[in-house]
KOLLUM-911348 format. One record per residue (C-alpha): residue number from 1; residue in one letter; chain; x, y, z. Coordinates in nm, 3 decimals. Layout:
PT  bamar  lumza  lumse        u        v        w
PT    NUM      a      A        X        Y        Z
...
This chain:
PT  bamar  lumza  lumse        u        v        w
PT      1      x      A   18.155   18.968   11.873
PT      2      x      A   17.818   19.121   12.013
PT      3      x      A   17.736   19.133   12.436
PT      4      x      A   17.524   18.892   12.377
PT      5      x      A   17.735   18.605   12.211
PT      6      x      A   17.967   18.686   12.415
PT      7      x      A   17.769   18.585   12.718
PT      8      x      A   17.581   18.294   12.577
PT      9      x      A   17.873   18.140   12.438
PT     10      x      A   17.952   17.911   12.793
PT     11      x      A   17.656   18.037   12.984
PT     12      x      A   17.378   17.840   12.951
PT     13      x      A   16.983   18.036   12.904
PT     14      x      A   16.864   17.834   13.197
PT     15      x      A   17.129   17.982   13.419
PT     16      x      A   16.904   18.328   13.355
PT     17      x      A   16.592   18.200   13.343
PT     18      x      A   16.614   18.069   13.715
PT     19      x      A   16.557   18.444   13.796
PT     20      x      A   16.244   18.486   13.583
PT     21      x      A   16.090   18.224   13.686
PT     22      x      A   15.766   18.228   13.928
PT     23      x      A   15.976   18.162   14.210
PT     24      x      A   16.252   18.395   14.123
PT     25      x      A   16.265   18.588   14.480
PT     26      x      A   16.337   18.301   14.634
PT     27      x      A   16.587   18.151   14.453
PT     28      x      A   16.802   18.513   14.468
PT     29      x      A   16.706   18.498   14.851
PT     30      x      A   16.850   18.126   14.850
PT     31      x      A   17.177   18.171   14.642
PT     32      x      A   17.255   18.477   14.868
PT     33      x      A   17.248   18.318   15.125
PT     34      x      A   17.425   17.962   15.040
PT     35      x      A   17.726   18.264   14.888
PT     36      x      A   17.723   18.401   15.250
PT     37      x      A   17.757   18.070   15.435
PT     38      x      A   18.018   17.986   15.120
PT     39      x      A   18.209   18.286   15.175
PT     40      x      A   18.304   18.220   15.540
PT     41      x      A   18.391   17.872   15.488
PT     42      x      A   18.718   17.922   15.353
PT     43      x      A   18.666   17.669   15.031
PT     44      x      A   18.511   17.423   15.178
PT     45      x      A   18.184   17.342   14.994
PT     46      x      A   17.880   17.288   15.138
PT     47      x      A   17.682   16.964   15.187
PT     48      x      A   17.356   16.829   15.076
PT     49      x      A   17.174   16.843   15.433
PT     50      x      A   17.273   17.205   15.484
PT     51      x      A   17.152   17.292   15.082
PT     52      x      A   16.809   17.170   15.176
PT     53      x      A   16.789   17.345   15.471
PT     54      x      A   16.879   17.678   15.370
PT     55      x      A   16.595   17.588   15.089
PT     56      x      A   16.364   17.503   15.323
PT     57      x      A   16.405   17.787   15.529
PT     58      x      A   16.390   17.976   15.267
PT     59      x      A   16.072   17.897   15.137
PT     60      x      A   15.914   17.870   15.467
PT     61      x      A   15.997   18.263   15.497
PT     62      x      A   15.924   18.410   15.137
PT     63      x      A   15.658   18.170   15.023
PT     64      x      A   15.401   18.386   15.134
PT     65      x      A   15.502   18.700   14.940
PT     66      x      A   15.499   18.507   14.655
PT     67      x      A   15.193   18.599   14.386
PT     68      x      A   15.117   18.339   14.167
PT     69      x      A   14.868   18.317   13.874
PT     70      x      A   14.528   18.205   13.946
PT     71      x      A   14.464   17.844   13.749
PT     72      x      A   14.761   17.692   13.989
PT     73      x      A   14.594   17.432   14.233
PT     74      x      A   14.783   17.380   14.511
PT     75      x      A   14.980   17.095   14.414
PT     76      x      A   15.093   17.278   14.135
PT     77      x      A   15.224   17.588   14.328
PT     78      x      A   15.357   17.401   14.607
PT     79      x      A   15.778   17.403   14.571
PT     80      x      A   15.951   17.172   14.769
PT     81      x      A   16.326   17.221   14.892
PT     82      x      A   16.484   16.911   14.665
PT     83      x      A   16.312   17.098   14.380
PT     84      x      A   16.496   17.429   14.418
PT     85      x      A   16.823   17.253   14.477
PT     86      x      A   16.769   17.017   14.168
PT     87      x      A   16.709   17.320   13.982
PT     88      x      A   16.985   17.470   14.049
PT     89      x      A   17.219   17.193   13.969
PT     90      x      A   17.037   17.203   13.659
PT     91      x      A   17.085   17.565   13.575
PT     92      x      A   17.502   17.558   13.674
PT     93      x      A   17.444   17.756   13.951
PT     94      x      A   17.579   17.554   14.183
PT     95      x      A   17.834   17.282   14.051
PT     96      x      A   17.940   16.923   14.215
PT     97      x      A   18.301   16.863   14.133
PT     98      x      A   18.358   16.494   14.192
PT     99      x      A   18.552   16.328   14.452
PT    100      x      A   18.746   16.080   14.542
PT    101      x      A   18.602   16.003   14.878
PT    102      x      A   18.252   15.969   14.716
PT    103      x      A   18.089   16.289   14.955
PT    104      x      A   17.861   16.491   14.759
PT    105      x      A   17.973   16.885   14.864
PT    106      x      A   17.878   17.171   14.650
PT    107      x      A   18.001   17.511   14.575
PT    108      x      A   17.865   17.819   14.383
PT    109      x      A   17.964   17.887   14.054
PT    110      x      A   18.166   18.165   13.979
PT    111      x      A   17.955   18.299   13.735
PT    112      x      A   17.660   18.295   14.017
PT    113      x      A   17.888   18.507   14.227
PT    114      x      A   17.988   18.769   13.983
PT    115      x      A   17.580   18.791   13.894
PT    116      x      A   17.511   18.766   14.293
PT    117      x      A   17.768   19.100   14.346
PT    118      x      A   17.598   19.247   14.026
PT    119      x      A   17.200   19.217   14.227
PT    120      x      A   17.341   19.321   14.545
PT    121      x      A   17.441   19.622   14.366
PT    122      x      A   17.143   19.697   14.182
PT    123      x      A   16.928   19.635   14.546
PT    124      x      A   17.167   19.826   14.806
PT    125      x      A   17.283   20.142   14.559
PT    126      x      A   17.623   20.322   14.680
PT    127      x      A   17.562   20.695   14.779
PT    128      x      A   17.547   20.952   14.519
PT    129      x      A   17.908   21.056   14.473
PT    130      x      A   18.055   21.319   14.267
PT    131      x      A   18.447   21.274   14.232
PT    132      x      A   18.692   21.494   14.009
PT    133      x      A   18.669   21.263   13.691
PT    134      x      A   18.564   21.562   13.501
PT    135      x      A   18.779   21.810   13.618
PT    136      x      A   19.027   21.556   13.520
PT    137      x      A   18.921   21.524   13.150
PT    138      x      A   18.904   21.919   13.111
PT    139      x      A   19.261   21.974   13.314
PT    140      x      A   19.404   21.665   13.083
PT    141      x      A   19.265   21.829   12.751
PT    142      x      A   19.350   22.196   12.803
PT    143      x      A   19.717   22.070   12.882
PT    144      x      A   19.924   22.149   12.610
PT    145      x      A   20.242   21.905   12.734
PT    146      x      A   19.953   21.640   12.802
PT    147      x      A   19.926   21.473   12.381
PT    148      x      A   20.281   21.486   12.354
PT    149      x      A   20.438   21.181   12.468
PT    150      x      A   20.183   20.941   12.459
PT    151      x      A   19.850   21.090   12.268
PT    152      x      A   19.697   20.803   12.274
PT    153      x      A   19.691   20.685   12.618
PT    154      x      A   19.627   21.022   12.721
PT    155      x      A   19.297   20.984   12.491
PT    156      x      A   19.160   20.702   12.665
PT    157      x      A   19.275   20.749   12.977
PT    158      x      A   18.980   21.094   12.944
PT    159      x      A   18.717   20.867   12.760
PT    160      x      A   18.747   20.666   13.069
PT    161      x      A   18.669   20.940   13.301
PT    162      x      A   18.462   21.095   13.077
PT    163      x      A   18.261   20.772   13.088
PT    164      x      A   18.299   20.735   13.477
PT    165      x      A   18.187   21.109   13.482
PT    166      x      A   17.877   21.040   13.284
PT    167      x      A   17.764   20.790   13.505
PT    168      x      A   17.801   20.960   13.814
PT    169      x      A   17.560   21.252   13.704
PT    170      x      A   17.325   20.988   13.566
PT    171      x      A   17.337   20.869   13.956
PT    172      x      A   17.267   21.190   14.069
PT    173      x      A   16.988   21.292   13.858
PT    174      x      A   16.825   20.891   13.941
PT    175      x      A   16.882   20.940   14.300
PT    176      x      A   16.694   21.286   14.303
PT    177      x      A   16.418   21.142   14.121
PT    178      x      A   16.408   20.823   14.385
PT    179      x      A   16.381   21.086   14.666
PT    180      x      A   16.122   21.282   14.480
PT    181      x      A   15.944   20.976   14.494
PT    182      x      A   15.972   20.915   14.851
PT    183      x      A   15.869   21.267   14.944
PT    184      x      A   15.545   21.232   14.762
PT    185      x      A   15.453   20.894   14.872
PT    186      x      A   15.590   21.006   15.325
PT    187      x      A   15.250   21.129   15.450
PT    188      x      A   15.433   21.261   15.794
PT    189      x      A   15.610   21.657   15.790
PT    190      x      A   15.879   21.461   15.999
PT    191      x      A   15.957   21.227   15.691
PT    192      x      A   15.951   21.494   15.446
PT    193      x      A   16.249   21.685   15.643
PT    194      x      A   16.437   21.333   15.658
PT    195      x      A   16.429   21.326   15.284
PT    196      x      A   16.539   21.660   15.252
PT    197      x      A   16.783   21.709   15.520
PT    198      x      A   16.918   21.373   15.615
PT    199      x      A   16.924   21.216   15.226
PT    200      x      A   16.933   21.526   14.975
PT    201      x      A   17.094   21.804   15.152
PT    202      x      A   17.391   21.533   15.319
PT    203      x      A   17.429   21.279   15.055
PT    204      x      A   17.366   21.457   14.722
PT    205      x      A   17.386   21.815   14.813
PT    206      x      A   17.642   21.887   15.005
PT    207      x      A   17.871   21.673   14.846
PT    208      x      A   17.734   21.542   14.473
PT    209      x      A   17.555   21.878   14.373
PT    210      x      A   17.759   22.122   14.559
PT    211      x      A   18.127   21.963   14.407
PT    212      x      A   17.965   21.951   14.056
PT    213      x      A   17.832   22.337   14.046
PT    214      x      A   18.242   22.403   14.168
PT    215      x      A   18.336   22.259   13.848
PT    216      x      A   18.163   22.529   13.629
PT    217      x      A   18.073   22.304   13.335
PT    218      x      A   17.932   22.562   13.108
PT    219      x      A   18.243   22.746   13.129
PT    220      x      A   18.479   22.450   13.116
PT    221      x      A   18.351   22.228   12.857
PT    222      x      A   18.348   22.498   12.597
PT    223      x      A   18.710   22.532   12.607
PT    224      x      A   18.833   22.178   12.645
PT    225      x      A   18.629   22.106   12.371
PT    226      x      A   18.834   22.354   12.136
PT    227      x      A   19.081   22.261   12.244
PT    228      x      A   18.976   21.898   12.118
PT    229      x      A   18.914   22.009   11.781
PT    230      x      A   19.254   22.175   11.781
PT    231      x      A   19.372   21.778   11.869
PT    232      x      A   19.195   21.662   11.587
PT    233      x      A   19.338   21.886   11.314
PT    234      x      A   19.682   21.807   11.431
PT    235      x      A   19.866   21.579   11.185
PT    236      x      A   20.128   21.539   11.431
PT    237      x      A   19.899   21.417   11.706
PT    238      x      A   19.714   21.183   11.468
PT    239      x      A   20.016   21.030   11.349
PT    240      x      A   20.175   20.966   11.669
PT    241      x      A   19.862   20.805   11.834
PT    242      x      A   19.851   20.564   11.479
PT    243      x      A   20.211   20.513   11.567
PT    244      x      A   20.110   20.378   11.918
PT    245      x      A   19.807   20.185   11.867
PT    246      x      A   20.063   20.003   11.585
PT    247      x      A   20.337   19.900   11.829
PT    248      x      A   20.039   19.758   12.053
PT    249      x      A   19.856   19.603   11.769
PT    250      x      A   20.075   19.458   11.471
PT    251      x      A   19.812   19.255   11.266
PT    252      x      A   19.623   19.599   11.225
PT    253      x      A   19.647   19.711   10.874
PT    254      x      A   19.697   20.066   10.858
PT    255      x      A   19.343   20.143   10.730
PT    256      x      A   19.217   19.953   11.002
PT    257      x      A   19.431   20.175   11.243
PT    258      x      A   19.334   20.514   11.094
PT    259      x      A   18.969   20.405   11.168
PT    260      x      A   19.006   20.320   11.490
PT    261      x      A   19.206   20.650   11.609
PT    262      x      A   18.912   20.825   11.444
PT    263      x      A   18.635   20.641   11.618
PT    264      x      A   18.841   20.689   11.967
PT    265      x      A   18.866   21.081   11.900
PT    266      x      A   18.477   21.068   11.752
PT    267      x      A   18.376   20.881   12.056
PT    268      x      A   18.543   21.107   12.310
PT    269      x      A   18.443   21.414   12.139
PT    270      x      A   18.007   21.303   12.126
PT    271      x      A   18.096   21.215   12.528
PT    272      x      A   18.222   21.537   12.599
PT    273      x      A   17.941   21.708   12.394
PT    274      x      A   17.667   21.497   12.637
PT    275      x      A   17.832   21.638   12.974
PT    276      x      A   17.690   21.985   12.980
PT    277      x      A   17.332   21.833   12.832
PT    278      x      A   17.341   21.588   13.149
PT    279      x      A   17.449   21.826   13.396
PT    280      x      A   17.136   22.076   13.324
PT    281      x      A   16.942   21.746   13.388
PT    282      x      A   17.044   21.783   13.706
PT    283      x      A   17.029   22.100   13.740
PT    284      x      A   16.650   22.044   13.596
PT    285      x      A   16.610   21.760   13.834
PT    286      x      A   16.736   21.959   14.138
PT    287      x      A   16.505   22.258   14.068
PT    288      x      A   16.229   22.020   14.012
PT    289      x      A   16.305   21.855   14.373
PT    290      x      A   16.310   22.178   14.528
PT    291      x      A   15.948   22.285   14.403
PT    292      x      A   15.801   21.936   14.450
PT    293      x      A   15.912   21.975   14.855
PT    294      x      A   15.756   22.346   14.888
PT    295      x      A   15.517   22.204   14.758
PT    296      x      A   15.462   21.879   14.982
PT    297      x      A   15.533   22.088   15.285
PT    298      x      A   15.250   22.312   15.222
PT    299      x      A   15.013   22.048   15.184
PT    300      x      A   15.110   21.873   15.468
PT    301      x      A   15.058   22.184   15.679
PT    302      x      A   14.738   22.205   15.546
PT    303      x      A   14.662   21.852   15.607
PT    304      x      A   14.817   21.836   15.934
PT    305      x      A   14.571   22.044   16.120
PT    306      x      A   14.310   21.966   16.328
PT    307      x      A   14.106   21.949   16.044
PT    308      x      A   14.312   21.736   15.851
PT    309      x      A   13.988   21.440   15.777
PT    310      x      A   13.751   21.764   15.613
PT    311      x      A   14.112   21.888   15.412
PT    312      x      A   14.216   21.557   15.294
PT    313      x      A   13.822   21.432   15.193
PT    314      x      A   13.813   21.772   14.981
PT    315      x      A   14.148   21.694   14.781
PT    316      x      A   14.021   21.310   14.749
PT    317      x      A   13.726   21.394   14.601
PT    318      x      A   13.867   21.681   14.359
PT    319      x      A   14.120   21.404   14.248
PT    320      x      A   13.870   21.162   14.185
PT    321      x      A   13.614   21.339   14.025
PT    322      x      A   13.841   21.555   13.834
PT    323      x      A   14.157   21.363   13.775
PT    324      x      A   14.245   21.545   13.440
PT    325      x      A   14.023   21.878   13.402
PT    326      x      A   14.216   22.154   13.415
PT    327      x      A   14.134   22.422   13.697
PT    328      x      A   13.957   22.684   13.422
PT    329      x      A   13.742   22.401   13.271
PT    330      x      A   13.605   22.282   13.625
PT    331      x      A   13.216   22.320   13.609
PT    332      x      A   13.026   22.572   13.783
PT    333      x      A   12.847   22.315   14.014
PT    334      x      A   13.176   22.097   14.179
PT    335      x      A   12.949   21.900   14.407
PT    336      x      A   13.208   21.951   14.663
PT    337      x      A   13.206   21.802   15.058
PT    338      x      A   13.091   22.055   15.286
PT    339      x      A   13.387   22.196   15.522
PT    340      x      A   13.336   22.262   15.878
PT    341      x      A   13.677   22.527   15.857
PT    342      x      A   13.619   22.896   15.868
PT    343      x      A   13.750   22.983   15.507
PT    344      x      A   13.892   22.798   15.244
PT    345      x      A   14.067   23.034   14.991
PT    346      x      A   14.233   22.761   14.726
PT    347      x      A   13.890   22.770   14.517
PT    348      x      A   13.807   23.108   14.528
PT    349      x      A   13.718   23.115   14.178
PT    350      x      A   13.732   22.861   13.896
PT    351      x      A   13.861   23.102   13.610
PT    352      x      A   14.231   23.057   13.751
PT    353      x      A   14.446   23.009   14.077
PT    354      x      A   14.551   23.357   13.967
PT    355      x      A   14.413   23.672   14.104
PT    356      x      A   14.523   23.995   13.897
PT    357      x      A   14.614   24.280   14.075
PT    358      x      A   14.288   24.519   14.124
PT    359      x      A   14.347   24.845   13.952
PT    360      x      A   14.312   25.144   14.175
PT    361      x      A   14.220   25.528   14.059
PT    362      x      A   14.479   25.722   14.187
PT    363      x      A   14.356   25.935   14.471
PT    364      x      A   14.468   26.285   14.627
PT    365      x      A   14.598   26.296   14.938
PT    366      x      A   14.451   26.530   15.203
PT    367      x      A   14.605   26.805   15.366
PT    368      x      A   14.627   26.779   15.766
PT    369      x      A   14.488   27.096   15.911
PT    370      x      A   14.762   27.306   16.021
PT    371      x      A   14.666   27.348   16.356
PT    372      x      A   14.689   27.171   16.626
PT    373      x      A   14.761   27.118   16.978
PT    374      x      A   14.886   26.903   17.279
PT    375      x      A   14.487   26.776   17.330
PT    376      x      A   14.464   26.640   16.977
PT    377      x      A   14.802   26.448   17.024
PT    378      x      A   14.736   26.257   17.343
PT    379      x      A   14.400   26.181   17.172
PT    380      x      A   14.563   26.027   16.922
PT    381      x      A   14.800   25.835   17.124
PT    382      x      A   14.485   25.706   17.384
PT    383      x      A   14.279   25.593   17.059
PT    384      x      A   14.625   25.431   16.912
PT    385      x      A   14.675   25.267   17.256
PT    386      x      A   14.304   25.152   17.281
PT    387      x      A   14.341   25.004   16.918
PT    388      x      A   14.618   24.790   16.999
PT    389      x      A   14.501   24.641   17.377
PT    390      x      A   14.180   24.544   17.223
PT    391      x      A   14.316   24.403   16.886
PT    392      x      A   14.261   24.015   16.919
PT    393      x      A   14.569   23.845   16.787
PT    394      x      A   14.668   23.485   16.795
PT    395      x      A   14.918   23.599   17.033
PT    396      x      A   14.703   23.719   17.235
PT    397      x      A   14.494   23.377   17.247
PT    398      x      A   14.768   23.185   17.295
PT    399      x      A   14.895   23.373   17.624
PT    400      x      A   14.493   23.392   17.745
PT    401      x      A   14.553   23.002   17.755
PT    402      x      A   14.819   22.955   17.921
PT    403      x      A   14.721   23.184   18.159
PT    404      x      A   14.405   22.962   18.238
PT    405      x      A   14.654   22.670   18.312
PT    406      x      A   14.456   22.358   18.109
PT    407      x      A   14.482   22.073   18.224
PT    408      x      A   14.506   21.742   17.984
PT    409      x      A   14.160   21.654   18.028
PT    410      x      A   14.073   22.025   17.900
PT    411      x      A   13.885   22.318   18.020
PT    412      x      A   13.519   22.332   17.992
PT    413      x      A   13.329   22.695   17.885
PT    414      x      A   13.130   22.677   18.238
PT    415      x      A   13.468   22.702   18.431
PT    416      x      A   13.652   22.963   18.255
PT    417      x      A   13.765   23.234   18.533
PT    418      x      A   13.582   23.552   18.503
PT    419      x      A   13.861   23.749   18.754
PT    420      x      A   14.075   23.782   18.470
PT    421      x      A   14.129   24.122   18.312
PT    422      x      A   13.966   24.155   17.999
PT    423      x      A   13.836   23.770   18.007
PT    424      x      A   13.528   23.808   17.791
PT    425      x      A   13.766   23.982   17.494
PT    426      x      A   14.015   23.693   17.524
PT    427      x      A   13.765   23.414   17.496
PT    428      x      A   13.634   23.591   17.171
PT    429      x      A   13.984   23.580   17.083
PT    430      x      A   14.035   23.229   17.198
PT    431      x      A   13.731   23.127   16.960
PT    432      x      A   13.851   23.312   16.669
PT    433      x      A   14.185   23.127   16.640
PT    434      x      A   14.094   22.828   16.746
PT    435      x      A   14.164   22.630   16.354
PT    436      x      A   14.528   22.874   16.293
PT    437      x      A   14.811   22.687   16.288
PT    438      x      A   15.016   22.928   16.520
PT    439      x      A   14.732   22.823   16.804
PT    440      x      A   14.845   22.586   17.103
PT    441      x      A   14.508   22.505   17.174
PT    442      x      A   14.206   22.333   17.018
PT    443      x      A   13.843   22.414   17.077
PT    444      x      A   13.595   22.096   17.042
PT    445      x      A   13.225   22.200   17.044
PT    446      x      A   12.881   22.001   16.927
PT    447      x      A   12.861   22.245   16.654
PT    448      x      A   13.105   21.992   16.511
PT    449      x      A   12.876   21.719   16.557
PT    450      x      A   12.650   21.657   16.249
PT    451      x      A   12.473   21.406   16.434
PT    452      x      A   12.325   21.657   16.689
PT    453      x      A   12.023   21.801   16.543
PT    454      x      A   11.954   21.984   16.885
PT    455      x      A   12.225   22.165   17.032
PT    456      x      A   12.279   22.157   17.446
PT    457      x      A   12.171   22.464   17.646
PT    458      x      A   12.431   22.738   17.677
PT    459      x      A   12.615   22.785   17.996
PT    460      x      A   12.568   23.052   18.260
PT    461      x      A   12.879   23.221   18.288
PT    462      x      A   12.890   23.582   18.491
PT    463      x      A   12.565   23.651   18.355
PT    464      x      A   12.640   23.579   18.022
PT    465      x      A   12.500   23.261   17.819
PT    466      x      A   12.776   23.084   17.611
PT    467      x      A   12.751   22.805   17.376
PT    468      x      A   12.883   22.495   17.565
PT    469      x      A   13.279   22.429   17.435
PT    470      x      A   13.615   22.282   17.538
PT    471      x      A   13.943   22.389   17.520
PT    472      x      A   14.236   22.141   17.514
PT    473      x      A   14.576   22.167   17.473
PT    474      x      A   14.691   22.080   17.068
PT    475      x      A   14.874   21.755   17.047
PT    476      x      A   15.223   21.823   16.906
């Protein structure tokens, strides 16, 4: 008999159809709760008054979540408390065994509660867990002692795990692709290390991932399944497992039990066959999660700046423009939003991302003289030391500001110190690294102001006229 007869032989269709129906949410939210309140009542059933209440509550809570179609009036989408209860009377959900005092008390159906556990399943997961199932199943088969006794029950006892086995990668490779998921849709650097840290590398990692690359699959499966075959071409095996399922089955005829012995060996030998398949899924699905977070991170570093509105409108408007054009059929003219950043380097060139290396003649190298003296080294060193004190590095910038001590309503360009060594040189530096990401500092200046068509005089500063600017401390 099929799944399906099976279940619809004493369940009724409307006992399902409660949970398609338009007010299906509510109803699951309403039978969880009445099996909570059940559950701590210690058999005693519930009554009428508190049914409707929980109903009522209910839909006072989740009726606004609720979409419904369009050509409902109100009257027609408006669900009352008696309704849902009457409805689930109707369904079996809940069932009213009669009494001999005449009180009306109510309890959930068992059915309801084995469907109930199923949901709560399906809605709160378990973690991703690897166990030793497999390991198991290859240990069992390569046994030689193991089909001796008992062949058969040695046979299903590694379809079983095989099948438990299966099912646990299957959860791994799902819960990867749920986190990949949740990476791409977080919007925050902080979220994105949650995912990978607190979710991937503790939950599936460190324990799913890292236990099944211990097991060596492509090494193990080979053998056990040899060693399978070997089973199968054994006369003495076969007979002895037709022997057992005999003693448990005596109507069988003994066509009927050569079949089945077959289909148990066939069955366990296509399982086996899908493990290594399904653990490269994994191993695809892990590789895939890995690239999809380098990925993510960069963006969101690039996002995350302080130009992060100019970044993001530029990646908007590429997407939206030019959802599915490949990067080498992008037309010359892009029509892109102008960028108030000091370089962008991702569109370089609309041939390819790719940039070949540049081929180089091969060039002779020149002799140093042979002569030379004490002058020409400490020249050298003077020039080398010259070089590197005037060299403006984001280093640099970054201990120029803290030397100016900013305050957190900022430092304006009029009332920058001048008695500081080498000032001018480090506010040139302080200007040119003003949009890196290794900066502590910001630099706000109406040059970022499209809406000022005339720009403010320039301060007077030690002689020397500077376009009007404020440095502030960079939020972290």
């Amino acid at each position: 008999m099929s799944l399906s007869q099976q279940i619809f032989r004493d369940t009724p269709s409307r006992f399902f159809a409660v949970l398609t129906w338009r007010y299906g949410r509510l109803y699951i939210d309403a039978l969880d709760k009445i099996e909570s309140i059940q559950r701590h009542r210690h058999g005693v059933g519930l009554t009428r008054p508190e049914l409707i209440q929980v109903c009522e509550d209910i839909i006072c809570n989740g009726i606004d979540d609720i979409e419904l179609p369009e050509e409902l009036d109100e009257e027609q989408s408006r669900i009352t408390a008696p309704e849902m209860l009457r409805q689930m009377l109707q369904s079996e959900w809940l069932e009213e065994p009669k009494r001999s005092d005449y009180q009306r008390v109510y309890y959930l159906d068992s059915r309801a509660e084995l469907l109930l556990e199923c949901l709560r399943r399906m809605a709160y997961p378990e973690q991703v867990n690897f166990t030793d199932k497999l390991h198991l199943v290859c240990s069992r088969i390569m046994d030689k002692d193991a089909f001796d006794k008992h062949p058969l029950a040695d046979l299903e006892a590694c379809t079983d795990n095989l099948r438990y086995g299966l099912q646990e990668l299957r959860s791994m490779q799902q819960g990867m692709a749920s986190l990949t998921q949740r990476q791409l849709r977080s919007d925050s650097i902080k979220e994105n290390l949650a995912v990978l840290y607190d979710d991937f590398s503790e939950n599936i990692g460190q324990r799913a991932y890292k236990s099944l690359i211990a097991l060596d699959i492509p090494v193990r499966i080979p053998l056990a399944r040899e060693q399978l075959n070997q089973i199968h071409g054994n006369p003495t095996i076969i007979a002895k497992m037709e022997l057992e399922l005999k003693k448990r089955h005596p109507e069988l005829t003994d066509k009927e039990v050569a079949t089945r012995v077959q289909t148990a060996l066939s069955d366990t030998s296509n399982m086996l066959d899908s493990v290594e398949p399904q653990a490269e899924a994994v191993d695809r699905r892990a590789a895939d999660f890995a690239r999809r977070s380098f990925a993510r991170f960069r963006y969101l570093q690039e996002v995350s700046s302080g130009r992060r509105a100019e970044v993001r409108e530029l990646f908007e408007t590429v997407n939206e423009r030019y959802m599915e054009c490949k990067i080498n059929a992008l037309p010359e003219d892009l029509e892109l939003p102008s960028l108030k950043i000091p370089a962008v380097s991702l569109l370089a060139g609309i041939d390819s991302l790719f940039k070949p290396r540049t081929i180089r003649a091969k060039g002779e190298p020149v002799p140093l003289e042979d002569f030379y003296d004490d002058d020409d080294s400490f020249y050298a060193l003077e020039e080398m030391s010259n070089n590197i004190n005037s060299s403006l590095t984001t280093l640099r910038a970054n201990r120029f500001f803290q030397d100016l001590d900013v305050g957190p309503d900022g430092l304006e360009s009029k009332d920058i110190p001048t008695d500081l060594d080498q000032w001018m040189l480090n506010t040139v530096g302080l200007l040119l690294h003003s949009d890196t990401l290794e900066s502590e500092y910001e630099v706000d200046t109406p040059r970022d102001e499209s809406t000022h068509d005339i720009l403010p005089e320039p301060d007077l500063v030690d002689d020397i006229l500077l376009d009007q600017f404020t440095i502030q401390p960079k939020a972290r």
